[in-house]
PASEBA-1860 file (N, C-alpha, C; in nm, 3 decimals):
! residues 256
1> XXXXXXXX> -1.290/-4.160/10.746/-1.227/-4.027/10.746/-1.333/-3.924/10.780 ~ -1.314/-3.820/10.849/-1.389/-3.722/10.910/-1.350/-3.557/10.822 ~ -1.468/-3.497/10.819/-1.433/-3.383/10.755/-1.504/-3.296/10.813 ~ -1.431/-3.271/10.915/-1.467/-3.145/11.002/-1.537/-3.003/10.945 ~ -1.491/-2.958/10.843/-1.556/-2.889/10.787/-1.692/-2.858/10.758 ~ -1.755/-2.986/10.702/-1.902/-3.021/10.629/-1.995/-2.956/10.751 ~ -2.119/-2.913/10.727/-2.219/-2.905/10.804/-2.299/-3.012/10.768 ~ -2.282/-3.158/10.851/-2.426/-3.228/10.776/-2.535/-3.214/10.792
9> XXXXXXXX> -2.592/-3.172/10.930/-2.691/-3.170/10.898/-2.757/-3.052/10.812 ~ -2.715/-2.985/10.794/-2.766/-2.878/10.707/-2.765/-2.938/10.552 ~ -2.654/-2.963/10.563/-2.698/-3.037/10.393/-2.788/-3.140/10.391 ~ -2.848/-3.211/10.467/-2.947/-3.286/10.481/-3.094/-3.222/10.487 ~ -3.095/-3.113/10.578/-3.214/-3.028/10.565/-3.218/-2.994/10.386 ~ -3.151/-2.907/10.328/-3.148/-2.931/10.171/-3.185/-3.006/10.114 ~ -3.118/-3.159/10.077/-3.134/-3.261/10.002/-3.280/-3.258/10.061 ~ -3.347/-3.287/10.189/-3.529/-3.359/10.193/-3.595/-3.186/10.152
17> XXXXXXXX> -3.552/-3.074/10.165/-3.648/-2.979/10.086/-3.645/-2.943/9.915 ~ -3.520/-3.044/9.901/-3.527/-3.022/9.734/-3.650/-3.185/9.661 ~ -3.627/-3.253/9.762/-3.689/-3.407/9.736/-3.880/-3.360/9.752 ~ -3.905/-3.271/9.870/-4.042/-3.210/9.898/-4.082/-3.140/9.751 ~ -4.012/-3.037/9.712/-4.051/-2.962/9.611/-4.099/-3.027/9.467 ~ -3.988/-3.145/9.421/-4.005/-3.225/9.345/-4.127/-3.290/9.336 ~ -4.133/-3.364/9.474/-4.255/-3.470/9.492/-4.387/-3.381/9.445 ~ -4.380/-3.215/9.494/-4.522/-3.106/9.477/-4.544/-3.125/9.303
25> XXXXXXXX> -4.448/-3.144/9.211/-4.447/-3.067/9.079/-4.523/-3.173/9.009 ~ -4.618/-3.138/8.909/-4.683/-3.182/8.846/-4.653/-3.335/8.751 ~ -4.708/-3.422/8.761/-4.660/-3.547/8.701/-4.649/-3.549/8.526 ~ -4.783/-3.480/8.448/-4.768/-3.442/8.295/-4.673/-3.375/8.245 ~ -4.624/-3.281/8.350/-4.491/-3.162/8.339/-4.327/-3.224/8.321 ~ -4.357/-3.349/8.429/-4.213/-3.442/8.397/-4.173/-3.534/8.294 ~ -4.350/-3.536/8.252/-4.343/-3.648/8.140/-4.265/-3.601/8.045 ~ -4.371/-3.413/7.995/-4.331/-3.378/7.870/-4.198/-3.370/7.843
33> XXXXXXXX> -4.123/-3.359/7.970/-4.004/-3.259/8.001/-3.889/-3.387/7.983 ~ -3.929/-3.551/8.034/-3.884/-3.642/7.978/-3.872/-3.707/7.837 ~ -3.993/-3.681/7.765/-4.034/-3.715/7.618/-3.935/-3.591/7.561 ~ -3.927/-3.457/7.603/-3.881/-3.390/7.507/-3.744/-3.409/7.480 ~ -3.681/-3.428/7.621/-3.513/-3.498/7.675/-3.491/-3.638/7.567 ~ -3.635/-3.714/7.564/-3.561/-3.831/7.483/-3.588/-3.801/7.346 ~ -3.673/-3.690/7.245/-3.697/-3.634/7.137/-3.577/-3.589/7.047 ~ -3.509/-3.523/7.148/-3.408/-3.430/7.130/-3.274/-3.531/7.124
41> XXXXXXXX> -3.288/-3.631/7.216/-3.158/-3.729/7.191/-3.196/-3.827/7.063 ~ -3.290/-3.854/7.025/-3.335/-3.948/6.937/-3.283/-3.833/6.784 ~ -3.339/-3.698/6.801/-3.309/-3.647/6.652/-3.164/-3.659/6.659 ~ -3.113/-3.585/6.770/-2.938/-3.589/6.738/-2.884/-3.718/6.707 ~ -2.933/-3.787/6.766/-2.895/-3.965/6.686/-2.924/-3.992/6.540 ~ -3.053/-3.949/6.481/-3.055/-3.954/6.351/-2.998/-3.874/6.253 ~ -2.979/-3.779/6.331/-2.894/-3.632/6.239/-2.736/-3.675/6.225 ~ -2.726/-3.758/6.311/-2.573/-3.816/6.332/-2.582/-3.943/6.187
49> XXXXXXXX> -2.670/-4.008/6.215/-2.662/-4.095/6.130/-2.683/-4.077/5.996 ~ -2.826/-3.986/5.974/-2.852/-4.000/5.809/-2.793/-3.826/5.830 ~ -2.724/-3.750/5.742/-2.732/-3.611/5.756/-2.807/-3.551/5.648 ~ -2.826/-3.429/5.609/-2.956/-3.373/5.567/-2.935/-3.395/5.452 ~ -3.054/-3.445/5.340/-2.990/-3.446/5.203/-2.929/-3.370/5.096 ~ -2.950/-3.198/5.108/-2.860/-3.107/5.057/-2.717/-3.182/5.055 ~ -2.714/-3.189/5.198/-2.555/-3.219/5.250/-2.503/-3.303/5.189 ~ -2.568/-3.428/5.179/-2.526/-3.552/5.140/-2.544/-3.504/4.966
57> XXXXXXXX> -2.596/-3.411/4.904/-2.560/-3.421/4.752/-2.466/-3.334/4.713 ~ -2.424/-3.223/4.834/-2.309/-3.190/4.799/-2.190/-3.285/4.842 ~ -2.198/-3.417/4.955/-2.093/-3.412/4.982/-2.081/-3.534/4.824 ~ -2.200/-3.625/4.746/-2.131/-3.715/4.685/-2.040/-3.619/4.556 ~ -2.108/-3.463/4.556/-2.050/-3.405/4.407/-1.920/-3.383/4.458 ~ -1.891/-3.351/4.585/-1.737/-3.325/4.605/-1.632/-3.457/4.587 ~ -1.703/-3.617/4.592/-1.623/-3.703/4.568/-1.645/-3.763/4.398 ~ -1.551/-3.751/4.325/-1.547/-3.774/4.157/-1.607/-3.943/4.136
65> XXXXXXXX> -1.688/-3.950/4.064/-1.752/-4.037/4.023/-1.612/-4.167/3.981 ~ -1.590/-4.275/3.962/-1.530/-4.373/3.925/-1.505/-4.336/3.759 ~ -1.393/-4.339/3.737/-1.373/-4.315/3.594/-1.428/-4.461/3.526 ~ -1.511/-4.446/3.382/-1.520/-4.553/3.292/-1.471/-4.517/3.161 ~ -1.395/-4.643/3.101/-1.365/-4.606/2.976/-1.483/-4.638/2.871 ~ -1.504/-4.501/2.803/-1.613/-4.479/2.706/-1.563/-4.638/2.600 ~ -1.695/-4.698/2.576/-1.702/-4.792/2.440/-1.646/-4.739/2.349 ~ -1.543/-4.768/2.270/-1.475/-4.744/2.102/-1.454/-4.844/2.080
73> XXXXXXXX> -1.461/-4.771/1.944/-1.335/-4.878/1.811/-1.240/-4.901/1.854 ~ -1.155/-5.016/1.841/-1.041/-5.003/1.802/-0.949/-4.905/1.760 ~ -0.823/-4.913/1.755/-0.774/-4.823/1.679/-0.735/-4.862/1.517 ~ -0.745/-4.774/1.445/-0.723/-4.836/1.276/-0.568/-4.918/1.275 ~ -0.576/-4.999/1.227/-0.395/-5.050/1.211/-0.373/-4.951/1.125 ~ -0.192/-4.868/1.099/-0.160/-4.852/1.011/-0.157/-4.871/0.885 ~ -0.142/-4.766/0.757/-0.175/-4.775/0.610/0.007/-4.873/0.602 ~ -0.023/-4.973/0.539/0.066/-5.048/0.471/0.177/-4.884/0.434
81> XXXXXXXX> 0.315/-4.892/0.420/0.404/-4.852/0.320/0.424/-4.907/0.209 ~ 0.369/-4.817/0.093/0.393/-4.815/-0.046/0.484/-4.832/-0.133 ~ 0.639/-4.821/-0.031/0.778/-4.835/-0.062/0.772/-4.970/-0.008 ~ 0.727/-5.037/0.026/0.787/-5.193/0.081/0.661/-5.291/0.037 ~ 0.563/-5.217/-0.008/0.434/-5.346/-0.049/0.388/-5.355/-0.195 ~ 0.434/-5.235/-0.256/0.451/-5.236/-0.390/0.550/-5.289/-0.500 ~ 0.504/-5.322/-0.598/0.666/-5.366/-0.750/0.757/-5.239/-0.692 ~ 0.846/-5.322/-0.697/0.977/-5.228/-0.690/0.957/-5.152/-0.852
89> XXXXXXXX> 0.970/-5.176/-0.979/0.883/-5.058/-1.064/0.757/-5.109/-1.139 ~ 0.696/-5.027/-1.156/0.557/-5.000/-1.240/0.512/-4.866/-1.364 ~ 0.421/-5.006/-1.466/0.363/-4.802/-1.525/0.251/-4.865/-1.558 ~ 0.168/-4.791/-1.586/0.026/-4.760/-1.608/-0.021/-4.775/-1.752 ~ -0.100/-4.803/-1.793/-0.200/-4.807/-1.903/-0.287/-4.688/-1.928 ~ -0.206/-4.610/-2.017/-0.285/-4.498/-2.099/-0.237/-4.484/-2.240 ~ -0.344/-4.356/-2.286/-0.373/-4.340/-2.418/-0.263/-4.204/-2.432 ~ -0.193/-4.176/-2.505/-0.098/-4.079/-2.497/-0.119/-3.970/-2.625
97> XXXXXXXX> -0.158/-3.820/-2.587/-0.220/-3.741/-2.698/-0.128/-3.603/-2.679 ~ -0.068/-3.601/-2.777/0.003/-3.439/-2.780/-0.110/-3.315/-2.755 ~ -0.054/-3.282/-2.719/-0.142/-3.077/-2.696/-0.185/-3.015/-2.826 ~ -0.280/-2.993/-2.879/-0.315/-2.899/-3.021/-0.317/-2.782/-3.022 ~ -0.230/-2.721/-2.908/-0.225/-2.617/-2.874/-0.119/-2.543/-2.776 ~ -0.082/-2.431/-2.766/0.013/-2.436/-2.681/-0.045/-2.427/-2.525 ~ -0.188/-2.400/-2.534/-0.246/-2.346/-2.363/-0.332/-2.512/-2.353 ~ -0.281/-2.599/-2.418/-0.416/-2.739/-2.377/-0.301/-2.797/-2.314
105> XXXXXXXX> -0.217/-2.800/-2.231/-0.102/-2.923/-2.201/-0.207/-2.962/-2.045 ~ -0.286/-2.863/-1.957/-0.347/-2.927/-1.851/-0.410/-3.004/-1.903 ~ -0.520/-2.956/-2.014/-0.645/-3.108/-2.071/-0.592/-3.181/-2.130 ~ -0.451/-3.227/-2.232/-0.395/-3.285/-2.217/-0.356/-3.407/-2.169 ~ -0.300/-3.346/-2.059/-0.196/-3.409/-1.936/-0.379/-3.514/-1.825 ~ -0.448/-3.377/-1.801/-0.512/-3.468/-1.728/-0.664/-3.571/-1.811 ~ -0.623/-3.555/-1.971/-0.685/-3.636/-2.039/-0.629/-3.832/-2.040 ~ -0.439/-3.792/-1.999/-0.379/-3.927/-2.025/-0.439/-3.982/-1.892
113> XXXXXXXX> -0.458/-3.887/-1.742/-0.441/-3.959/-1.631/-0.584/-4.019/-1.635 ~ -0.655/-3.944/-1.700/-0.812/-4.026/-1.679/-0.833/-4.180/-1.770 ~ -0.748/-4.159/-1.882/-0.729/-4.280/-1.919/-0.664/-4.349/-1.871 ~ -0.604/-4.371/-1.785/-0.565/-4.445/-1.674/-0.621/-4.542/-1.589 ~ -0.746/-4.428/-1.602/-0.828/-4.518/-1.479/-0.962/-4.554/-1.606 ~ -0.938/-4.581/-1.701/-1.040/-4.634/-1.805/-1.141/-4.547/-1.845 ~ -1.122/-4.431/-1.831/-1.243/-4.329/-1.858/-1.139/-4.256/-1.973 ~ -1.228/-4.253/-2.111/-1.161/-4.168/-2.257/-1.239/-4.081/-2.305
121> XXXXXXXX> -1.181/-3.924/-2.284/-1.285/-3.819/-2.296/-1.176/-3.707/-2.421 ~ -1.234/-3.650/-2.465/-1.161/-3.536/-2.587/-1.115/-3.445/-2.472 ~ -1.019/-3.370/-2.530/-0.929/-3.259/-2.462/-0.989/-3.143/-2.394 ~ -1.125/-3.169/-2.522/-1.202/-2.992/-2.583/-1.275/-3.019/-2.421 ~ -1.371/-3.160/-2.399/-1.433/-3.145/-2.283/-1.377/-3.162/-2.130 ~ -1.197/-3.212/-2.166/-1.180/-3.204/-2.039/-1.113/-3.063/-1.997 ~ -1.105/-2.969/-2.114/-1.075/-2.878/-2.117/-1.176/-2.756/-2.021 ~ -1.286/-2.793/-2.094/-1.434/-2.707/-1.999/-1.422/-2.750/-1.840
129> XXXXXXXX> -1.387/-2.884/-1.827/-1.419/-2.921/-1.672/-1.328/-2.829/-1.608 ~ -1.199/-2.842/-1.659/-1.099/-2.750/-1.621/-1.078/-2.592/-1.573 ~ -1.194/-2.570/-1.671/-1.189/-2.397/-1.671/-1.079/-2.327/-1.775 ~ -1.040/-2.405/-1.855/-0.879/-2.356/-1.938/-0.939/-2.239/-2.032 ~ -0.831/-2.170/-2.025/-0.927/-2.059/-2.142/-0.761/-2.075/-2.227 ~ -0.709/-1.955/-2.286/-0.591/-1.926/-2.347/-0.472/-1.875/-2.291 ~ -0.516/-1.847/-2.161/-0.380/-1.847/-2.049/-0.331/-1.970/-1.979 ~ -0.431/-2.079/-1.972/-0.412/-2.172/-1.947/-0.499/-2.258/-1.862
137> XXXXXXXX> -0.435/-2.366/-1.773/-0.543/-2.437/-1.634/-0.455/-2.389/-1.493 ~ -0.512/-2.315/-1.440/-0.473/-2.223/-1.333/-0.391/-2.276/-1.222 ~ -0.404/-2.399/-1.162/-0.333/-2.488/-1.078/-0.396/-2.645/-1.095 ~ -0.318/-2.702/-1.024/-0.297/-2.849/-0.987/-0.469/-2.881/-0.889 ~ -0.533/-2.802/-0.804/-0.660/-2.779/-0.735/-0.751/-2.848/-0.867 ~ -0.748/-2.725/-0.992/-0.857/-2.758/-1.087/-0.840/-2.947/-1.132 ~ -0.665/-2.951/-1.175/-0.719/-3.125/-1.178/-0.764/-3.202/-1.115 ~ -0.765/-3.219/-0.995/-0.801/-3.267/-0.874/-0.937/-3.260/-0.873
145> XXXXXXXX> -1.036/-3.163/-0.879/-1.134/-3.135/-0.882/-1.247/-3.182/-1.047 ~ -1.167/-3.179/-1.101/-1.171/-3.196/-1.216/-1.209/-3.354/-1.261 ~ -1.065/-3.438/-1.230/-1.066/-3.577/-1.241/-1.148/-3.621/-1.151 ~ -1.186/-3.580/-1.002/-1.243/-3.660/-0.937/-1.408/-3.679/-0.980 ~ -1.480/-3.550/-1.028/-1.592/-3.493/-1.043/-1.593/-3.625/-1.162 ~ -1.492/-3.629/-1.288/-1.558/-3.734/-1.373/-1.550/-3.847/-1.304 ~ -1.445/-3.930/-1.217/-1.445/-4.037/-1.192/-1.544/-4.059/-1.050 ~ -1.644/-3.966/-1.040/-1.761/-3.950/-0.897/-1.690/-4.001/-0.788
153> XXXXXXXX> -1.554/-3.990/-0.741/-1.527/-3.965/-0.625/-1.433/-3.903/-0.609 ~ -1.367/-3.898/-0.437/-1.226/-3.869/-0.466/-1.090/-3.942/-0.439 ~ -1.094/-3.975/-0.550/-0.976/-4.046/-0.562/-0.837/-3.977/-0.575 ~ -0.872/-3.849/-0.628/-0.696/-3.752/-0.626/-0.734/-3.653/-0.530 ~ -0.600/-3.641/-0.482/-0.593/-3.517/-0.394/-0.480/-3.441/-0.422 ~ -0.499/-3.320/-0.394/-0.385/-3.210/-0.466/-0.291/-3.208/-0.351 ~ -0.151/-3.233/-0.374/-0.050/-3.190/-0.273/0.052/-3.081/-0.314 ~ 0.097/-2.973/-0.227/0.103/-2.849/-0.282/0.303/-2.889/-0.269
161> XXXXXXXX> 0.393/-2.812/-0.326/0.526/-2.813/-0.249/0.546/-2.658/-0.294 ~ 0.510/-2.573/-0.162/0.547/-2.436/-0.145/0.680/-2.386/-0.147 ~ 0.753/-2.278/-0.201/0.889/-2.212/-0.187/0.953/-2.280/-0.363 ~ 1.037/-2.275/-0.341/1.115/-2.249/-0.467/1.212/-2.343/-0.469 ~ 1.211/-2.402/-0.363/1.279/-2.618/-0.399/1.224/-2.721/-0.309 ~ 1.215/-2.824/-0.307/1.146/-2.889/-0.236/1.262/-2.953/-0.130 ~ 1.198/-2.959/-0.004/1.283/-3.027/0.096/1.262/-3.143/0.062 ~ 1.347/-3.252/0.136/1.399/-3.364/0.130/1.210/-3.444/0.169
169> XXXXXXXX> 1.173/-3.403/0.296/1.018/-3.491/0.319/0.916/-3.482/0.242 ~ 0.954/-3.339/0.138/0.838/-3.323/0.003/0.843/-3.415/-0.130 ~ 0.975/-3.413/-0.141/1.064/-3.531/-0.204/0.979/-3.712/-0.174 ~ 1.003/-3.680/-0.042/0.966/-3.845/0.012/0.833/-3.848/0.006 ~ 0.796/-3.746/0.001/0.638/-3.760/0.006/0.539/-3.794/-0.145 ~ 0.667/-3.726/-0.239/0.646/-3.738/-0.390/0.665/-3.880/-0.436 ~ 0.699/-3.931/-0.354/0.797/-4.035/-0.455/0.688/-4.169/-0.349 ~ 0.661/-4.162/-0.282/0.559/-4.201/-0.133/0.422/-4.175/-0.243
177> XXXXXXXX> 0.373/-4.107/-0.290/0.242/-4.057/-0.361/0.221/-4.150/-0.510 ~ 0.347/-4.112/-0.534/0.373/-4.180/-0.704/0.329/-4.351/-0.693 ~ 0.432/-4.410/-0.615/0.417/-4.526/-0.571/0.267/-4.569/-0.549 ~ 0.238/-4.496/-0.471/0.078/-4.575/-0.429/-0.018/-4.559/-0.519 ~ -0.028/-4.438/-0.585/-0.143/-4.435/-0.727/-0.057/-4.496/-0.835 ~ 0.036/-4.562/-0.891/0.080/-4.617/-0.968/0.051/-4.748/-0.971 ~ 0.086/-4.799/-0.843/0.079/-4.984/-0.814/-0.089/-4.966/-0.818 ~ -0.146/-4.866/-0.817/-0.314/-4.884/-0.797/-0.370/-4.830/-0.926
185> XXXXXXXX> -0.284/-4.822/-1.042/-0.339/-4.836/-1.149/-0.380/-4.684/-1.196 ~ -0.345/-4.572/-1.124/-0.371/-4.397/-1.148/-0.258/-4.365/-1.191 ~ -0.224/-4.253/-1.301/-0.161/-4.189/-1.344/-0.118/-4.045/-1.225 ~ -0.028/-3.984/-1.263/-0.018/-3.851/-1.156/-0.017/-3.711/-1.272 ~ -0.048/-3.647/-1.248/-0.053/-3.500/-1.316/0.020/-3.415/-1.213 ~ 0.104/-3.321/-1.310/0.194/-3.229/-1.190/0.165/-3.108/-1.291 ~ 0.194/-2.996/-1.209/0.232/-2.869/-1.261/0.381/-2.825/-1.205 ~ 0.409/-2.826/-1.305/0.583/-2.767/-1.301/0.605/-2.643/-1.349
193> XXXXXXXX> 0.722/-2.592/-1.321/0.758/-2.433/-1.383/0.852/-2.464/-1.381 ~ 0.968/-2.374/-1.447/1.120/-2.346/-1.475/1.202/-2.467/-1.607 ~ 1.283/-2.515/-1.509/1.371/-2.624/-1.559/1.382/-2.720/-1.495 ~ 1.446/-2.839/-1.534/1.449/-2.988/-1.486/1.509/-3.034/-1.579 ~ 1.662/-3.096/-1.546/1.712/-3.214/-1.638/1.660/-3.327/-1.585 ~ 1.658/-3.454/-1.720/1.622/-3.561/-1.732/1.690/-3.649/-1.683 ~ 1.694/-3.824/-1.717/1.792/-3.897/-1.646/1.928/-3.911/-1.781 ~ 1.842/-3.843/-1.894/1.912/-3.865/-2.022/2.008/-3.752/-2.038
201> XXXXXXXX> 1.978/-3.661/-1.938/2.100/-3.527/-1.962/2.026/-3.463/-1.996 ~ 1.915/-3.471/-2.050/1.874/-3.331/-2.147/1.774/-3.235/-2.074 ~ 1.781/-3.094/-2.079/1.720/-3.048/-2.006/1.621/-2.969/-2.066 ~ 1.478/-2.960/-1.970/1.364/-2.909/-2.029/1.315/-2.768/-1.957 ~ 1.265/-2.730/-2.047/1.231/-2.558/-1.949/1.120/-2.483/-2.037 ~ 1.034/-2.461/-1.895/0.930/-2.433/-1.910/0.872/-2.294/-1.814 ~ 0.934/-2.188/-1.887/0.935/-2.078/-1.787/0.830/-2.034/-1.733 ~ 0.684/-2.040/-1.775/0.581/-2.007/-1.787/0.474/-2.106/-1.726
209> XXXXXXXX> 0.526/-2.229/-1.671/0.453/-2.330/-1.643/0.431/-2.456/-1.733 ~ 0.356/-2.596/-1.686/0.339/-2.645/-1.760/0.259/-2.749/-1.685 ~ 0.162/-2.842/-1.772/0.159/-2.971/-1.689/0.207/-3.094/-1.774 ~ 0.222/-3.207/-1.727/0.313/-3.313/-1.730/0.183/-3.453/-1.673 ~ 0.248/-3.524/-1.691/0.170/-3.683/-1.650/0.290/-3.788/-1.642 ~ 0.320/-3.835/-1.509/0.395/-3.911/-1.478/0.280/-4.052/-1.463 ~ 0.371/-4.180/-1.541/0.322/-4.261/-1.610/0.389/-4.408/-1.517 ~ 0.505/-4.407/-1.474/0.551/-4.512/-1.444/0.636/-4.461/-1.365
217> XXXXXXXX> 0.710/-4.559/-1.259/0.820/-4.531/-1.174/0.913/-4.633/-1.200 ~ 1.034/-4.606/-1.110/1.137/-4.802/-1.099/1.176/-4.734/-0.967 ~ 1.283/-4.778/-0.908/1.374/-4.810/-0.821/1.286/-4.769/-0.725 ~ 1.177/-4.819/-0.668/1.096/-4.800/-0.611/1.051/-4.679/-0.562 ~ 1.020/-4.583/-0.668/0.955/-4.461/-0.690/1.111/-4.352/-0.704 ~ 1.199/-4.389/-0.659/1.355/-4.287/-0.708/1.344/-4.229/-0.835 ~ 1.272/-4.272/-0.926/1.274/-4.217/-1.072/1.146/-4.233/-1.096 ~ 1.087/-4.172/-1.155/0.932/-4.125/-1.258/0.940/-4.131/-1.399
225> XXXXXXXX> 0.871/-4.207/-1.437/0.866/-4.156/-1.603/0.767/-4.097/-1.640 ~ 0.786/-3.981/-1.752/0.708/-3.859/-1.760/0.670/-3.842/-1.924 ~ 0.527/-3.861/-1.918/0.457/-3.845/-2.074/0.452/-3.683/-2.096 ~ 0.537/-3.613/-2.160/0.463/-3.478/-2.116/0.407/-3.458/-2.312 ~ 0.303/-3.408/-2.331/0.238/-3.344/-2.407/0.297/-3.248/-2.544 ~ 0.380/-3.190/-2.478/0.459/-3.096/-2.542/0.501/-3.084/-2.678 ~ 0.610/-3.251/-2.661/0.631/-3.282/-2.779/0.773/-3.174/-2.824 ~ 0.843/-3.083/-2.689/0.883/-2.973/-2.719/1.024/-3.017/-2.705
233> XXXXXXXX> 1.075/-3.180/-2.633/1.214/-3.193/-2.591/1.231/-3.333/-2.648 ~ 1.225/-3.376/-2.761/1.275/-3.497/-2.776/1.126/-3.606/-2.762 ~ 1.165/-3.725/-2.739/1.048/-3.848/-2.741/0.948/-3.782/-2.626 ~ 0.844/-3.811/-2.656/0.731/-3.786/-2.543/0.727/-3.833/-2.392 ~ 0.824/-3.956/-2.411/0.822/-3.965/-2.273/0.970/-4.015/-2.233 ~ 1.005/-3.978/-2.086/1.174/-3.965/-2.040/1.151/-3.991/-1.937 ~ 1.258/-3.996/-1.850/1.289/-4.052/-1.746/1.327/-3.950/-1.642 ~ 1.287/-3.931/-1.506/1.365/-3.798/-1.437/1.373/-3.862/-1.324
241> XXXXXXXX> 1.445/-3.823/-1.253/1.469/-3.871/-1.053/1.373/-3.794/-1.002 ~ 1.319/-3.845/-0.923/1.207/-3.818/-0.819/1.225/-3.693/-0.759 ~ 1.352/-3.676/-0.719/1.448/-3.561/-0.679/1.407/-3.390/-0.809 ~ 1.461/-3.426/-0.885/1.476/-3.331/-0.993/1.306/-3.332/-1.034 ~ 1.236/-3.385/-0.969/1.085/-3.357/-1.056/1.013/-3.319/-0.965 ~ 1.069/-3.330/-0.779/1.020/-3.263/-0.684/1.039/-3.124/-0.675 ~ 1.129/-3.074/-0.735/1.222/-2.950/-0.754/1.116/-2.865/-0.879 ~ 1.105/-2.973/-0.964/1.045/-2.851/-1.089/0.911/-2.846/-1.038
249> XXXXXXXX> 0.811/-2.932/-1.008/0.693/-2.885/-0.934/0.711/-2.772/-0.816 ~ 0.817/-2.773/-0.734/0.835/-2.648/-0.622/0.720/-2.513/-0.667 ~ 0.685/-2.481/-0.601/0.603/-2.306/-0.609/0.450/-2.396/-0.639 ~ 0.433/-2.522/-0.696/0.361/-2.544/-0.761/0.299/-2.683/-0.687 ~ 0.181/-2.769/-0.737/0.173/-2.855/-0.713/0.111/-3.006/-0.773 ~ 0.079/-3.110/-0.759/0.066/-3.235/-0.794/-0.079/-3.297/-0.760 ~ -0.112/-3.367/-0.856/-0.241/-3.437/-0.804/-0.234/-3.570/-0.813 ~ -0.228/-3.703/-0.714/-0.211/-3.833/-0.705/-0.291/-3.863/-0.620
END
């Protein structure tokens, strides 16, 4: 094919005066100018490959490390239920001492529960642990604090039932409490106020407060039997539903 157009020979004069000029130019000048051509391709090859290490420590923080699960325990198995592993009823072993007074029913009350757990102390000194003066032992906190300090640990804890009747889970929780320090050989101390009939009909009232020591349960904690101190309603100790004794503690509270 012919291309009329082209001037060859003129482009030929070109190509041998660009080949002349070349051949003039210095041989160290092509070297550098080659070394620097392959310098420059060699970094961009490594810059491709490794990239700068800033880079590379931001890029591993932008990808999240592999989750590991931290070493633990186990988890605890559940506490046994007290309603299904305990005597369907129980009572306790204590020493049973009326009040010599009308303001001693806390030292009293939490004189029977310590005999319970085999420790036998006078009224007068569990009276001091107490703080009791002639108004009385101030809450259910002081026995708690009280019994545990003689028996050097803590073995009672105060549970409160706030308002002025107890719901049905304070109830379950009472009767749930009784059970487990009973089958384990502890007495319970409550502070009650108002009134409460018995299982016998008869009803007790205590407008001003009082404390009490529940001694034994049956129908697997549904009923409590109650040593109270008093001496103010008949035999020292009676029988009440779990129900009706959750109710007279209300405002007030219990130590088991």
């Amino acid at each position: 094919m012919r291309y009329p157009d082209l001037d060859l020979p003129k482009l030929a004069r070109r190509a041998e005066a660009g080949r002349r000029a070349l051949a003039r130019r210095p041989i160290p000048a092509l070297i550098g100018s080659a070394a620097m051509l392959a310098a420059a391709v060699t970094t961009a090859a490594v810059l491709h490959e490794t990239s700068d290490p800033a880079d590379a420590h931001v890029a591993a923080a932008a990808v999240p490390a592999p989750a590991t699960a931290a070493p633990g325990k186990p988890a605890d198995p559940p506490a046994p239920d007290p309603l299904l592993t305990a005597p369907e009823e129980h009572s306790v072993d204590y020493d049973f001492q009326f009040q010599p007074n009308y303001y001693y029913c806390g030292p009293a009350s939490t004189r029977m529960a310590l005999t319970s757990s085999g420790v036998s102390m006078s009224q007068g000194d569990v009276a001091s642990r107490l703080g009791t003066t002639v108004n009385g032992t101030n809450s259910a906190a002081d026995v708690t604090r009280a019994m545990n300090g003689v028996l050097g640990k803590d073995e009672y804890q105060t549970h409160w039932i706030p308002g002025q009747q107890a719901t049905g889970a304070q109830a379950e929780r009472l009767q749930r409490d009784v059970v487990a320090a009973m089958s384990g050989g502890r007495a319970v101390v409550a502070n009650i106020v108002g009134g409460a009939t018995d299982a016998s009909g008869v009803y007790h009232e205590f407008s001003g407060g009082h404390y009490i020591t529940l001694v034994g349960y049956r129908d697997r904690g549904r009923a409590v039997q109650v040593a109270d101190p008093s001496g103010m309603f008949g035999p020292r100790t009676y029988w009440m539903s779990t129900w009706n004794m959750a109710n007279w503690i209300a405002a007030r509270g219990y130590s088991a």
